[in-house]
N, CA, C and O atoms as a CHARMM CRD file, in Angstrom:
* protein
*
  380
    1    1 UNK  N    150.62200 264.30200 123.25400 PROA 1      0.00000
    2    1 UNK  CA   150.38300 263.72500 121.94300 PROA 1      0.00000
    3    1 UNK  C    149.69900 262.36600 122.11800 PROA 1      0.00000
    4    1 UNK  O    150.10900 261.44900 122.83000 PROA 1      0.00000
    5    2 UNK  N    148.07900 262.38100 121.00800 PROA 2      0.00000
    6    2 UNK  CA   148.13400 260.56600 121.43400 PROA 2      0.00000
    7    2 UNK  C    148.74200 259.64300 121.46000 PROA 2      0.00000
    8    2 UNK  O    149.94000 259.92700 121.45700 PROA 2      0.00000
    9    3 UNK  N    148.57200 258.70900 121.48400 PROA 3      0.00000
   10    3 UNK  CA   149.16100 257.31600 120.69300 PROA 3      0.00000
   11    3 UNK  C    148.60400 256.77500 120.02900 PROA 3      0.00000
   12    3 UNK  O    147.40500 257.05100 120.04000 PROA 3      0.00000
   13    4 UNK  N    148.98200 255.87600 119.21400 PROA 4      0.00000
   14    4 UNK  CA   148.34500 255.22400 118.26000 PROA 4      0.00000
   15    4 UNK  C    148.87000 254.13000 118.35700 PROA 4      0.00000
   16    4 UNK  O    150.01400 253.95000 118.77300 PROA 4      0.00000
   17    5 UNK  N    147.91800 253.06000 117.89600 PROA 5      0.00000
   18    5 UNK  CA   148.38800 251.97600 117.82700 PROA 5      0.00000
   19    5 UNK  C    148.04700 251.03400 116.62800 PROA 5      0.00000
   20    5 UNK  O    147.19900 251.32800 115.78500 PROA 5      0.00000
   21    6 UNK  N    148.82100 249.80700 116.61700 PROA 6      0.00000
   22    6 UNK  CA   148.75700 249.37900 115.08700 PROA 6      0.00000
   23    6 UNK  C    147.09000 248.39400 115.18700 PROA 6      0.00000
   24    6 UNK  O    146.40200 248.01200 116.13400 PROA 6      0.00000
   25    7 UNK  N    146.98100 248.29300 113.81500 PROA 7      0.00000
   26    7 UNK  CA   145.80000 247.50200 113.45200 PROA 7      0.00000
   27    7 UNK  C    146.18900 246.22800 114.13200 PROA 7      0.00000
   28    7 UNK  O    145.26300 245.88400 114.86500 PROA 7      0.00000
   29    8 UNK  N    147.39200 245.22600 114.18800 PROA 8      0.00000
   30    8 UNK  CA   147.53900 244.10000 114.17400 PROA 8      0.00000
   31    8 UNK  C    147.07300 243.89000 115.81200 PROA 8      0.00000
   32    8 UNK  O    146.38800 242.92700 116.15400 PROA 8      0.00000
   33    9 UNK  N    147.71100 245.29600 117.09700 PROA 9      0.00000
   34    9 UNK  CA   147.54500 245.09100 118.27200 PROA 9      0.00000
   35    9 UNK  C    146.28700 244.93300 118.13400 PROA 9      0.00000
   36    9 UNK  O    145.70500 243.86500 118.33000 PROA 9      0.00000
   37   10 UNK  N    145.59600 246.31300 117.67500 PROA 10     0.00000
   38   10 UNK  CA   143.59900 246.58500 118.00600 PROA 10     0.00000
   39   10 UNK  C    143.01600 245.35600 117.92300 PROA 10     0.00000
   40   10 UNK  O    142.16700 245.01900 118.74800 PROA 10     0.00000
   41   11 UNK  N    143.45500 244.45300 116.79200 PROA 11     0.00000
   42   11 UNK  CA   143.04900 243.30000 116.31100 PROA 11     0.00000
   43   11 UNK  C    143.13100 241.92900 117.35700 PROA 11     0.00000
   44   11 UNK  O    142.23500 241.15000 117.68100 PROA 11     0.00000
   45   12 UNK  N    144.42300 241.96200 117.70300 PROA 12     0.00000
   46   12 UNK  CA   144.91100 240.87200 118.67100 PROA 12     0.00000
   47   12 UNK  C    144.34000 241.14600 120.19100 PROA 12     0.00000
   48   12 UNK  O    143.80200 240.35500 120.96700 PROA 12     0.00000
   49   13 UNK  N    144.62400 242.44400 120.33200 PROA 13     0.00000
   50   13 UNK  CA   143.25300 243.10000 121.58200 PROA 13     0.00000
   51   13 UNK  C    141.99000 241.85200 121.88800 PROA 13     0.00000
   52   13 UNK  O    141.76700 240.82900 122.53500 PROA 13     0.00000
   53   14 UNK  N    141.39200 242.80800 120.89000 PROA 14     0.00000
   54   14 UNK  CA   139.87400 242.15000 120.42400 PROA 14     0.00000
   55   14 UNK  C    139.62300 240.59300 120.42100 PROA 14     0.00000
   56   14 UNK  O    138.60400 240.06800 120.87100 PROA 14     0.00000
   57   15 UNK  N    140.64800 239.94800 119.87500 PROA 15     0.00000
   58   15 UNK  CA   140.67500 238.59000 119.51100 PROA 15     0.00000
   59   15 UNK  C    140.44000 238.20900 121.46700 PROA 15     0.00000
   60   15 UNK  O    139.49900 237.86300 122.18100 PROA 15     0.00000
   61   16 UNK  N    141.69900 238.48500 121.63300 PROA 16     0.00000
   62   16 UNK  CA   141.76900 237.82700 123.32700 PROA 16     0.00000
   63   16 UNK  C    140.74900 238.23300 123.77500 PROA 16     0.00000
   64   16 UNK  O    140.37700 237.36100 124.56100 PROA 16     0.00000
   65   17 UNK  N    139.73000 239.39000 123.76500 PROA 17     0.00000
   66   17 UNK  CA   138.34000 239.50000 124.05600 PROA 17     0.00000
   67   17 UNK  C    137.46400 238.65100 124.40100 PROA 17     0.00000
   68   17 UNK  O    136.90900 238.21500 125.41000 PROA 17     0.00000
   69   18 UNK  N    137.49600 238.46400 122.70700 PROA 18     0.00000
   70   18 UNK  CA   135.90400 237.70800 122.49400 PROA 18     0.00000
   71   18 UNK  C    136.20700 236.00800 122.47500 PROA 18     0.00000
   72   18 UNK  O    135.30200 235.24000 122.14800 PROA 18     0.00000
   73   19 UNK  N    137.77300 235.42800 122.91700 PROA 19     0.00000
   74   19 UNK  CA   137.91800 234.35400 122.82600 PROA 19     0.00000
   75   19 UNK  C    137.95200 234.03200 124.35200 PROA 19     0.00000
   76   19 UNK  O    138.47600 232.98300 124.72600 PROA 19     0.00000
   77   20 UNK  N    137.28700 235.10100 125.43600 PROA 20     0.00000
   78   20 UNK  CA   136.80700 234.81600 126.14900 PROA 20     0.00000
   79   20 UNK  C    138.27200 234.75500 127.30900 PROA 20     0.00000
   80   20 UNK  O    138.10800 234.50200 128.50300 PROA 20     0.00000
   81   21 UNK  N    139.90500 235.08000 126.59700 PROA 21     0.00000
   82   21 UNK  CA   140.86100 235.02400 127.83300 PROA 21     0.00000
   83   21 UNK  C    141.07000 236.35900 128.61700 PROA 21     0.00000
   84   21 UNK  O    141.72500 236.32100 129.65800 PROA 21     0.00000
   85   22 UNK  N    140.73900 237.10400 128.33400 PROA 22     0.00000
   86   22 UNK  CA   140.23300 238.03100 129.07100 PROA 22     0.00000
   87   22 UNK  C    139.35200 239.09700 128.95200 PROA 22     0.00000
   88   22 UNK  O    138.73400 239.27300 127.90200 PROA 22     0.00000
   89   23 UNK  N    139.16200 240.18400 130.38100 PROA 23     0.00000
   90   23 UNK  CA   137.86000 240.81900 129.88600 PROA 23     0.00000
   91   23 UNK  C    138.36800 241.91700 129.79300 PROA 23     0.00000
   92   23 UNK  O    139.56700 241.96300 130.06900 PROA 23     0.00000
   93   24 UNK  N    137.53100 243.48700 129.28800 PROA 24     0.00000
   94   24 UNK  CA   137.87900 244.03200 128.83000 PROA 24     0.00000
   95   24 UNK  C    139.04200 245.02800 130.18800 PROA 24     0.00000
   96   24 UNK  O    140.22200 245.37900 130.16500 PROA 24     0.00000
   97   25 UNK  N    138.13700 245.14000 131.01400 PROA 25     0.00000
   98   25 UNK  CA   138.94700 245.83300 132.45500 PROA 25     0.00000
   99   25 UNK  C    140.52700 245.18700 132.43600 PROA 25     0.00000
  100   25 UNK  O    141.54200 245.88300 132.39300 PROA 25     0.00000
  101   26 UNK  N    140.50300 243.73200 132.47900 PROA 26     0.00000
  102   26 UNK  CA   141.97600 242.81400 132.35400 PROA 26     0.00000
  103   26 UNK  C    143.10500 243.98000 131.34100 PROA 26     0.00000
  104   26 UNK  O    144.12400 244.64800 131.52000 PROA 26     0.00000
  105   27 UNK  N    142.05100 243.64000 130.15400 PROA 27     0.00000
  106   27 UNK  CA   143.35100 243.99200 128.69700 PROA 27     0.00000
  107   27 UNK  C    143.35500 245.89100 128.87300 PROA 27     0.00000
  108   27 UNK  O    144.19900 246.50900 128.22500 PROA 27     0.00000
  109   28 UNK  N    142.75200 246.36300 129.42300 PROA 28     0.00000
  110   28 UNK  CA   142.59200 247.71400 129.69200 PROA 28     0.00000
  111   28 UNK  C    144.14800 248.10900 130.60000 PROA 28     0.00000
  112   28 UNK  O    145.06600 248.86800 130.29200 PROA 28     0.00000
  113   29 UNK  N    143.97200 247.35600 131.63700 PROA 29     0.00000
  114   29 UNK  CA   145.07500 247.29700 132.88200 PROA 29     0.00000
  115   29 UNK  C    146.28200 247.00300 132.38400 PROA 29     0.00000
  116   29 UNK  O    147.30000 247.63300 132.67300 PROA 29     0.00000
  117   30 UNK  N    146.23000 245.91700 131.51900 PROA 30     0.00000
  118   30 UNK  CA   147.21800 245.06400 130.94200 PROA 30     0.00000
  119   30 UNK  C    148.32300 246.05900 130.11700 PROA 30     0.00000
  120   30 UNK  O    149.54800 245.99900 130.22400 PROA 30     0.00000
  121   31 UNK  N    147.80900 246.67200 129.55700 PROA 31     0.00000
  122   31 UNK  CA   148.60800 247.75600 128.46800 PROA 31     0.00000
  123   31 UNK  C    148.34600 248.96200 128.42600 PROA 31     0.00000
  124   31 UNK  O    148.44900 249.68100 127.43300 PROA 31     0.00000
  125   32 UNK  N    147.82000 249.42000 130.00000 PROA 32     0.00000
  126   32 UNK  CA   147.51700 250.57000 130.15600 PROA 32     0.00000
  127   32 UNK  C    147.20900 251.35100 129.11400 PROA 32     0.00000
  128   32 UNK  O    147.94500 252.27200 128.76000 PROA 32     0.00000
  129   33 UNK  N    146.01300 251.03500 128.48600 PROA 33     0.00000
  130   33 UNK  CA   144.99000 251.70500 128.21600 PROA 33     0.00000
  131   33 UNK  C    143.87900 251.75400 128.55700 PROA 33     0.00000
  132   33 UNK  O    143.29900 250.81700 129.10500 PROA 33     0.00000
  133   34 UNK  N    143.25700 253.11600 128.23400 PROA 34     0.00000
  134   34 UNK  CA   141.77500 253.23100 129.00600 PROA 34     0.00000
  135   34 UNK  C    140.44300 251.95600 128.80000 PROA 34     0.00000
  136   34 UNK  O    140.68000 251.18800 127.86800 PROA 34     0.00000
  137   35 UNK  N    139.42100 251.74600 129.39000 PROA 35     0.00000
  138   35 UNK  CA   138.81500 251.12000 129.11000 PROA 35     0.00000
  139   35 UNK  C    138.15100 251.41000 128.14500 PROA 35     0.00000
  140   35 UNK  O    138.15700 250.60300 127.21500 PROA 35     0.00000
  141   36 UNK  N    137.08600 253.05500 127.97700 PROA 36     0.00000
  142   36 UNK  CA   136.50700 253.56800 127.13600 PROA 36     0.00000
  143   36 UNK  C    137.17700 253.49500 125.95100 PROA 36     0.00000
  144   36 UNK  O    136.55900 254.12200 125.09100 PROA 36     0.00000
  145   37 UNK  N    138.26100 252.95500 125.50700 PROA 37     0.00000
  146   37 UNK  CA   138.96300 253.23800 124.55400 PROA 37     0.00000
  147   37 UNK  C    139.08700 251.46500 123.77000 PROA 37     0.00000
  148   37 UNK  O    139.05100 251.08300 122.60000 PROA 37     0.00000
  149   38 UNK  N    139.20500 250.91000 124.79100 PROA 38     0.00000
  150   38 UNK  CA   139.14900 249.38000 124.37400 PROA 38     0.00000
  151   38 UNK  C    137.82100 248.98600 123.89500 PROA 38     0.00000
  152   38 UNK  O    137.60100 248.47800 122.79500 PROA 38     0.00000
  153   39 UNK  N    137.14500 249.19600 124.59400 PROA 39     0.00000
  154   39 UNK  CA   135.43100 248.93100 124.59100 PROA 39     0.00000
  155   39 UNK  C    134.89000 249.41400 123.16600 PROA 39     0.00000
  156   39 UNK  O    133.94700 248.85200 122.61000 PROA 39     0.00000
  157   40 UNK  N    135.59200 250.54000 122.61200 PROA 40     0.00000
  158   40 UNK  CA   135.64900 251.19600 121.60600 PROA 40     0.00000
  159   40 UNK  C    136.16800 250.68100 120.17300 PROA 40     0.00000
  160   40 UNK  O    135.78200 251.12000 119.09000 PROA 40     0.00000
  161   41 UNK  N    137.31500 249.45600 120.41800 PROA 41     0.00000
  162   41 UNK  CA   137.75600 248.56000 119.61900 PROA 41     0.00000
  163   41 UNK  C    136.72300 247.39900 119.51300 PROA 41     0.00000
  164   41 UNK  O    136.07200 247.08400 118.51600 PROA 41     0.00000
  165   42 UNK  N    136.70800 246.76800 120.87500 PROA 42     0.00000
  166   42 UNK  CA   135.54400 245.75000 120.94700 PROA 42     0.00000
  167   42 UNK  C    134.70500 245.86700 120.19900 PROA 42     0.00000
  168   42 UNK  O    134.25900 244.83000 119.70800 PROA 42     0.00000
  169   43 UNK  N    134.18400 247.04500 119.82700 PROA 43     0.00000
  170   43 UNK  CA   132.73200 247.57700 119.18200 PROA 43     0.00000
  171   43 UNK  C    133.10200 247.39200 117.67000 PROA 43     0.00000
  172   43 UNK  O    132.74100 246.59600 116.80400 PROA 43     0.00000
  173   44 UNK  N    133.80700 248.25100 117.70000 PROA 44     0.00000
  174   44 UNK  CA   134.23000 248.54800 115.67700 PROA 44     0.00000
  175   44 UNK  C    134.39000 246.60300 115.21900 PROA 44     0.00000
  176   44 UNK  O    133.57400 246.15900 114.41000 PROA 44     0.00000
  177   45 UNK  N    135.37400 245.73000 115.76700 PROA 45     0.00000
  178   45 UNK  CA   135.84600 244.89600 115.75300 PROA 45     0.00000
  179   45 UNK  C    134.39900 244.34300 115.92600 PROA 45     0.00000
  180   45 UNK  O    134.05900 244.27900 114.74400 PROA 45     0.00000
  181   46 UNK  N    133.46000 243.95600 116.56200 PROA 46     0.00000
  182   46 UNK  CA   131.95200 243.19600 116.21600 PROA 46     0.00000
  183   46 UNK  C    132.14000 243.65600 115.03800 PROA 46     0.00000
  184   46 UNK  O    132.92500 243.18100 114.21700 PROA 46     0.00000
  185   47 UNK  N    131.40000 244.65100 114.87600 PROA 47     0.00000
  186   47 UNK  CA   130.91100 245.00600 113.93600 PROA 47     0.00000
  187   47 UNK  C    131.27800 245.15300 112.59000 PROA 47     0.00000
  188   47 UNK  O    130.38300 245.20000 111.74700 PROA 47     0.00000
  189   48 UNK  N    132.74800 245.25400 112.17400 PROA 48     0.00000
  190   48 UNK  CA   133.35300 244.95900 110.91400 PROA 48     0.00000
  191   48 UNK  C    134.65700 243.86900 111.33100 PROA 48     0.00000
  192   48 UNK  O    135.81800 244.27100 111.24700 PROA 48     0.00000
  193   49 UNK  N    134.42000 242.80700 111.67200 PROA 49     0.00000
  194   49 UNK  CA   134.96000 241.80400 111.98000 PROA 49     0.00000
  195   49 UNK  C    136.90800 242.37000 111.66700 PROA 49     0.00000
  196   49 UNK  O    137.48800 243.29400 112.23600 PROA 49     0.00000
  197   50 UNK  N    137.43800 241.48000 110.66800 PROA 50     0.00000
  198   50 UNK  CA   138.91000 241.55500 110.28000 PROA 50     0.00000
  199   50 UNK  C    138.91000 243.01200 109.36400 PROA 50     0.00000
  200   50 UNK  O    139.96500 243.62800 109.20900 PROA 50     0.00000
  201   51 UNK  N    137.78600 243.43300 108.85200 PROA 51     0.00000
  202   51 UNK  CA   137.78800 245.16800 108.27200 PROA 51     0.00000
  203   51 UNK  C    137.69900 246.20600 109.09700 PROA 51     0.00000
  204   51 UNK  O    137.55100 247.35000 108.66700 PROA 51     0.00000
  205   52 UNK  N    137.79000 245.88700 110.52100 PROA 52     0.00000
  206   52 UNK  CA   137.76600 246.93400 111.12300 PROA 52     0.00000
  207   52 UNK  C    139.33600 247.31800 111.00300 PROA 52     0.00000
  208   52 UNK  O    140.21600 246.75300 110.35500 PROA 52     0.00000
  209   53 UNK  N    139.43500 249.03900 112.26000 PROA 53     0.00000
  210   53 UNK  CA   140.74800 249.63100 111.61300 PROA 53     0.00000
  211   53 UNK  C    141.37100 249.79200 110.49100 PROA 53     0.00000
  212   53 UNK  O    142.57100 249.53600 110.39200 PROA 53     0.00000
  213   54 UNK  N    140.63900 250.24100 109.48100 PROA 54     0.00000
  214   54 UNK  CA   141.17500 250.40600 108.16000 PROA 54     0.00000
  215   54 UNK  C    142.30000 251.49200 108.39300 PROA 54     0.00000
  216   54 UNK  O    143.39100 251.43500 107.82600 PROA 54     0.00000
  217   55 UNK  N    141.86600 252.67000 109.44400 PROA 55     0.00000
  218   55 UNK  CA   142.96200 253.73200 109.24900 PROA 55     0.00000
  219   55 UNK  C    141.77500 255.05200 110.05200 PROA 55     0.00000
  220   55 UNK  O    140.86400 254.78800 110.83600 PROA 55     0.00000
  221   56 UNK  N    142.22400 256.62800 109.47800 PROA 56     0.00000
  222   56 UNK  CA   141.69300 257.38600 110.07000 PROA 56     0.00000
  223   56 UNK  C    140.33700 257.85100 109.24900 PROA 56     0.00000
  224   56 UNK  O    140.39400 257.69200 108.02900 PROA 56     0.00000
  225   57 UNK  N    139.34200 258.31000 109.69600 PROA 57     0.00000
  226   57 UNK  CA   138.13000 258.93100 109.39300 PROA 57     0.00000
  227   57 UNK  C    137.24400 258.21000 109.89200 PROA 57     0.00000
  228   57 UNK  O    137.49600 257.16600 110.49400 PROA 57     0.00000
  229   58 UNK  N    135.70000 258.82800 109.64600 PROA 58     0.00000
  230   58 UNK  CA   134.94800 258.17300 109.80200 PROA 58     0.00000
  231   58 UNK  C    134.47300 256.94800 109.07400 PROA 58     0.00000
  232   58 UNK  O    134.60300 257.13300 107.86400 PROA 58     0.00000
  233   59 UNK  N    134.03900 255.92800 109.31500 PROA 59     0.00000
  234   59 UNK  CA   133.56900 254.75600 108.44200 PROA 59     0.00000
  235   59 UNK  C    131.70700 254.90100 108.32200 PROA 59     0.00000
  236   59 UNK  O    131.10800 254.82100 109.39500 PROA 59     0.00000
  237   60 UNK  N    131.03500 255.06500 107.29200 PROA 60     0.00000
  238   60 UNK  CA   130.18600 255.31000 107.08100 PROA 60     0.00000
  239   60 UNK  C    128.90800 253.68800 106.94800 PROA 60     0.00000
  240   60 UNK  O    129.27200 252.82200 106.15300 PROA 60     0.00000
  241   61 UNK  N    127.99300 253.51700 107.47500 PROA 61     0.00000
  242   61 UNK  CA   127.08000 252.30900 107.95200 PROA 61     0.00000
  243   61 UNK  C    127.03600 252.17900 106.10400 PROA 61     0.00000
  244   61 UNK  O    127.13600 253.20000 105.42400 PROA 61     0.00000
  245   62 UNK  N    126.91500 251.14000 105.62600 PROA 62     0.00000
  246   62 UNK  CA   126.19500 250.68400 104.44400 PROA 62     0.00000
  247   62 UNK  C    125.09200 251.67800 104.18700 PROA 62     0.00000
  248   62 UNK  O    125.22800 252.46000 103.24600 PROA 62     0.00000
  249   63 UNK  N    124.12000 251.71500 104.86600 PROA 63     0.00000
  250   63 UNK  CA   122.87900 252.32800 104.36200 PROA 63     0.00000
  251   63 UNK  C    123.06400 254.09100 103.80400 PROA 63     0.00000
  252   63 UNK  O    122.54800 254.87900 103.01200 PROA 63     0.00000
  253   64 UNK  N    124.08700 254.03000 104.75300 PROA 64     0.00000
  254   64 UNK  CA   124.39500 255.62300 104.49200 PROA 64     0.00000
  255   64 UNK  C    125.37000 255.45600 103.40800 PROA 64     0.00000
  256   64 UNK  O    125.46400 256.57400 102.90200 PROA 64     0.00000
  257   65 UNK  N    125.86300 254.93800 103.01300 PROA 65     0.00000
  258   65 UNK  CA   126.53900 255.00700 101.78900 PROA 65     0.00000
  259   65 UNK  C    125.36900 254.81300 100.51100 PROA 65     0.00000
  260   65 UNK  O    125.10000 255.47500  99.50800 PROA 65     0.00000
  261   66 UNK  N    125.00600 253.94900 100.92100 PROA 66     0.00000
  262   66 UNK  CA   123.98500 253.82700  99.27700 PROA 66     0.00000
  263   66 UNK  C    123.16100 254.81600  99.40500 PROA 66     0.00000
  264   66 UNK  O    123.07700 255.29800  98.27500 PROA 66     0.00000
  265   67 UNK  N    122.14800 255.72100 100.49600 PROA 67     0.00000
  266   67 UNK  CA   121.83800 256.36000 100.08400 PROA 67     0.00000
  267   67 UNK  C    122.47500 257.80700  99.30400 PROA 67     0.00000
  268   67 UNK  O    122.03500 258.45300  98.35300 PROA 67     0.00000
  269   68 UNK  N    124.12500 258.05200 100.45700 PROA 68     0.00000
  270   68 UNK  CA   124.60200 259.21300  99.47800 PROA 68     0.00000
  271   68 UNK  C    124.89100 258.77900  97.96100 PROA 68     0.00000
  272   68 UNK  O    124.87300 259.38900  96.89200 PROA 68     0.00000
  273   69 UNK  N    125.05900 257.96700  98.19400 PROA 69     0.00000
  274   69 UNK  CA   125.51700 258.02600  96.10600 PROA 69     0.00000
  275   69 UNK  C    123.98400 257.70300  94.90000 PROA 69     0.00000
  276   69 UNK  O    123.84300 257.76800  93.67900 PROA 69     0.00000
  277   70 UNK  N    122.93500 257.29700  96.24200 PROA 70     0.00000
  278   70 UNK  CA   121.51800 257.59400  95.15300 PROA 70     0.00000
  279   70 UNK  C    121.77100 259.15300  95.24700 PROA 70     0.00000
  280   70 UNK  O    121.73100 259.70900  94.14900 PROA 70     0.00000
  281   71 UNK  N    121.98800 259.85900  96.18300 PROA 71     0.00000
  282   71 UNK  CA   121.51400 260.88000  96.23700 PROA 71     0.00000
  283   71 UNK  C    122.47000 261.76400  94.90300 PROA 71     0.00000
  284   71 UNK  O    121.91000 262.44600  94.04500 PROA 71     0.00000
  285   72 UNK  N    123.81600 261.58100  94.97600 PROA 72     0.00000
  286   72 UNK  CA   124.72300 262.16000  94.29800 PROA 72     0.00000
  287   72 UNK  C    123.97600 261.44200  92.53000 PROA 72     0.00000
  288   72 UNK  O    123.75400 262.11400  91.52300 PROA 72     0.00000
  289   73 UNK  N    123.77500 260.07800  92.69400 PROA 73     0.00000
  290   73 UNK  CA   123.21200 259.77000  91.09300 PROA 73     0.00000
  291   73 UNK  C    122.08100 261.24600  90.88400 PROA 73     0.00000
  292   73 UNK  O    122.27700 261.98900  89.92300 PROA 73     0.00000
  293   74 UNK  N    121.26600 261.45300  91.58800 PROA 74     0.00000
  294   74 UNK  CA   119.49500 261.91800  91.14400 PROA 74     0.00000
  295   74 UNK  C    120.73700 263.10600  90.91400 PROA 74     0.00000
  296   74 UNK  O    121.06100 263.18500  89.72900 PROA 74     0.00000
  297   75 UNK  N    121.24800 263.74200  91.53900 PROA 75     0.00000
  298   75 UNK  CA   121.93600 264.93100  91.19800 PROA 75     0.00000
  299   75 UNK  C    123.12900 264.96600  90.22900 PROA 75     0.00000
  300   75 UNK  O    123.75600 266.01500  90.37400 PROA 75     0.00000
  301   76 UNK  N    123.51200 264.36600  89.53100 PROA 76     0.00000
  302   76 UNK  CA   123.92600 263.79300  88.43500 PROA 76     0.00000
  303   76 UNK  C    122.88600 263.78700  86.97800 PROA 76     0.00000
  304   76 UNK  O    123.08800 264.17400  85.82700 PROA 76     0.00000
  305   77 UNK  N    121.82200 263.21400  87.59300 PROA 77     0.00000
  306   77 UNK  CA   120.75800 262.58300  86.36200 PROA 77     0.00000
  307   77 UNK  C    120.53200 264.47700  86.01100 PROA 77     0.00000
  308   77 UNK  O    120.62500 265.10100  84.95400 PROA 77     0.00000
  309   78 UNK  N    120.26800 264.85300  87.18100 PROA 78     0.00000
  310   78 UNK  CA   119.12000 266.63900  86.94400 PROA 78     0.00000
  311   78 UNK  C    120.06200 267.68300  86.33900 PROA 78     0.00000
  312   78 UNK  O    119.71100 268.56700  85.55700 PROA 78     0.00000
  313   79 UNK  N    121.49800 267.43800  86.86900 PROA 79     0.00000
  314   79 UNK  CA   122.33800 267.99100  85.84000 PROA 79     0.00000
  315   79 UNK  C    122.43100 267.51900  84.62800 PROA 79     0.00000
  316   79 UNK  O    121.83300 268.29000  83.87600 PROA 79     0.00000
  317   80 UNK  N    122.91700 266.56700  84.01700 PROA 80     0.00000
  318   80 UNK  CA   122.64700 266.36900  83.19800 PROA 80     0.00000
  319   80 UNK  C    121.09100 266.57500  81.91700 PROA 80     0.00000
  320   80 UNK  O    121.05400 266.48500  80.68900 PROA 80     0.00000
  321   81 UNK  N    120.22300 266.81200  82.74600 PROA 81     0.00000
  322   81 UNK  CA   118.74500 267.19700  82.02400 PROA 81     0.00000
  323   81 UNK  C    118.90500 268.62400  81.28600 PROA 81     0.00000
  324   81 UNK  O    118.65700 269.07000  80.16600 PROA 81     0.00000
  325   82 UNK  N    119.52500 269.17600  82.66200 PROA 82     0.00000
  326   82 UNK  CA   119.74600 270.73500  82.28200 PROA 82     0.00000
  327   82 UNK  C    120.57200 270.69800  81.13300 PROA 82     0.00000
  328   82 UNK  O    120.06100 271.49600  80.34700 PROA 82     0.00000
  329   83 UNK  N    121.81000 270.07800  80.50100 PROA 83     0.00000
  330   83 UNK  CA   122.91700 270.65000  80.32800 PROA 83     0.00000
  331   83 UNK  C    121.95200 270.21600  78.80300 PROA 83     0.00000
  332   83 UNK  O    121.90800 271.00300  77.85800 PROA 83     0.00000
  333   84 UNK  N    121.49800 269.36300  78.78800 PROA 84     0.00000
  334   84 UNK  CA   120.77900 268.47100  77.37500 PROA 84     0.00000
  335   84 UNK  C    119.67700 269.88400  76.75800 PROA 84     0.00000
  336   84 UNK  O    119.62900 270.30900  75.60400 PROA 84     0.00000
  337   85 UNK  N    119.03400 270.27900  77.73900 PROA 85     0.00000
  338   85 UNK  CA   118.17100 271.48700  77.70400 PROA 85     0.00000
  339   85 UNK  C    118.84500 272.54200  76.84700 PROA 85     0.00000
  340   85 UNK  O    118.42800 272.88700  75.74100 PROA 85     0.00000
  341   86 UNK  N    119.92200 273.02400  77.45000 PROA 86     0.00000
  342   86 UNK  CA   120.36700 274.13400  77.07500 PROA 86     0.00000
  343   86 UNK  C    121.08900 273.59400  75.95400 PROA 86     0.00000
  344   86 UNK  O    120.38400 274.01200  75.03500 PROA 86     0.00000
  345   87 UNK  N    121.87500 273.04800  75.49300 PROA 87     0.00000
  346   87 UNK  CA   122.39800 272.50900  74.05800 PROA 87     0.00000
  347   87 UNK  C    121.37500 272.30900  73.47800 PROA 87     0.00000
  348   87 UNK  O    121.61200 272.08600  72.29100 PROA 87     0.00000
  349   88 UNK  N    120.24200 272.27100  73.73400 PROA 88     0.00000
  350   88 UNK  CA   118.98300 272.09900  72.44600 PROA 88     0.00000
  351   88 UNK  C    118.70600 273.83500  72.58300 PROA 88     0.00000
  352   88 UNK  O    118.53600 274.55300  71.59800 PROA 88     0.00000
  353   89 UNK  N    118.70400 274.11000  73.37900 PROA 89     0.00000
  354   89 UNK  CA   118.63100 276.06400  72.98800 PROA 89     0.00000
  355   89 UNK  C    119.66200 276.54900  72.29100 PROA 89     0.00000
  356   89 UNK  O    119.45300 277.17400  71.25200 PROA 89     0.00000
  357   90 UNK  N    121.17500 276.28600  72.85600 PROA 90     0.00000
  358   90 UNK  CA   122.26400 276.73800  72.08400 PROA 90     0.00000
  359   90 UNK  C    121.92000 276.56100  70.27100 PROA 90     0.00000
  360   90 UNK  O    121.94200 277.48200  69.45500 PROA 90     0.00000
  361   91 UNK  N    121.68900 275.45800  70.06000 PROA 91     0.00000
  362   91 UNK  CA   121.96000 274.98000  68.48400 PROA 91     0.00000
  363   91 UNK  C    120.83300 275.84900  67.96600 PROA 91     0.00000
  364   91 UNK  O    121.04800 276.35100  66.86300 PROA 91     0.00000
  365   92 UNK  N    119.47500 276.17400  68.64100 PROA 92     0.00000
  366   92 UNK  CA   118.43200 276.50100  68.14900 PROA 92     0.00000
  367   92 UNK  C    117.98000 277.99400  68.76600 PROA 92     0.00000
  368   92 UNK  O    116.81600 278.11200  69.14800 PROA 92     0.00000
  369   93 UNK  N    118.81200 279.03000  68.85600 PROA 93     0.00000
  370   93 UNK  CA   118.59200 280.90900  69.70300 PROA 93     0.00000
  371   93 UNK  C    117.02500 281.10000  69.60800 PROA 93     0.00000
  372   93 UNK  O    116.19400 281.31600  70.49100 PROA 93     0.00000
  373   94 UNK  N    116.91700 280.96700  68.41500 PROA 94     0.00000
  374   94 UNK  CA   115.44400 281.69100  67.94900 PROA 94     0.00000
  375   94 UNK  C    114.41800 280.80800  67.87700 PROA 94     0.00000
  376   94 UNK  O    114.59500 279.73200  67.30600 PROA 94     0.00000
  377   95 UNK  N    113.15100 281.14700  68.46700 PROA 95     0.00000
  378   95 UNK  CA   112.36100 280.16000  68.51900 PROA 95     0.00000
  379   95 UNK  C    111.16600 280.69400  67.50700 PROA 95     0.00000
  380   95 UNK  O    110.18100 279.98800  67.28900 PROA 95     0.00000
C-alpha cells in the first residue's frame, strides 16, 4: 500500500529545500523516501508555491483551463442556437 503524506510535511520538505539546508538526496535519505518522489514535490512546490498539494488528481496549467471552458462556452453558445431554432419551429409547424 502507498503512503501518503500530509501537505504540511510535502510543504516543510520543500521549504528546507529551497532554503538551501539541505539537498534533495539529504531529505530523500532523511525520511526514507525516494528521491524521484521528492524532486517531484520540489517541482509542484516551484511551481504553485503554498497552493501546491491541494489533494488528489490532476492539477490542470492555467492555459488549459481557460481554454476548456472557452471551449465548453462555444458549446454552450451552439446549443443554445439550436434550441432557439427549434422553438421558433415548434410555435410555427407550417411554413
Amino acid at each position: 500500500m502507498r503512503k501518503t503524506y500530509s501537505k504540511e510535511f510535502k510543504l516543510q520538505v520543500c521549504h528546507s529545500i529551497t532554503m538551501g539546508k539541505l539537498t534533495v538526496t539529504e531529505v530523500a535519505n532523511q525520511y526514507a523516501i525516494s528521491r524521484p518522489i521528492v524532486s517531484r514535490w520540489l517541482a509542484e512546490y516551484k511551481r504553485y508555491s503554498k497552493d501546491a498539494f491541494t489533494g488528489k488528481g490532476v492539477r490542470l496549467p492555467e492555459g488549459a483551463k481557460v481554454y476548456a471552458l472557452e471551449k465548453e462556452i462555444k458549446r454552450l453558445q451552439e446549443e443554445n442556437t439550436i434550441l432557439k431554432k427549434f422553438r421558433e419551429f415548434a410555435k410555427n409547424p407550417k411554413r
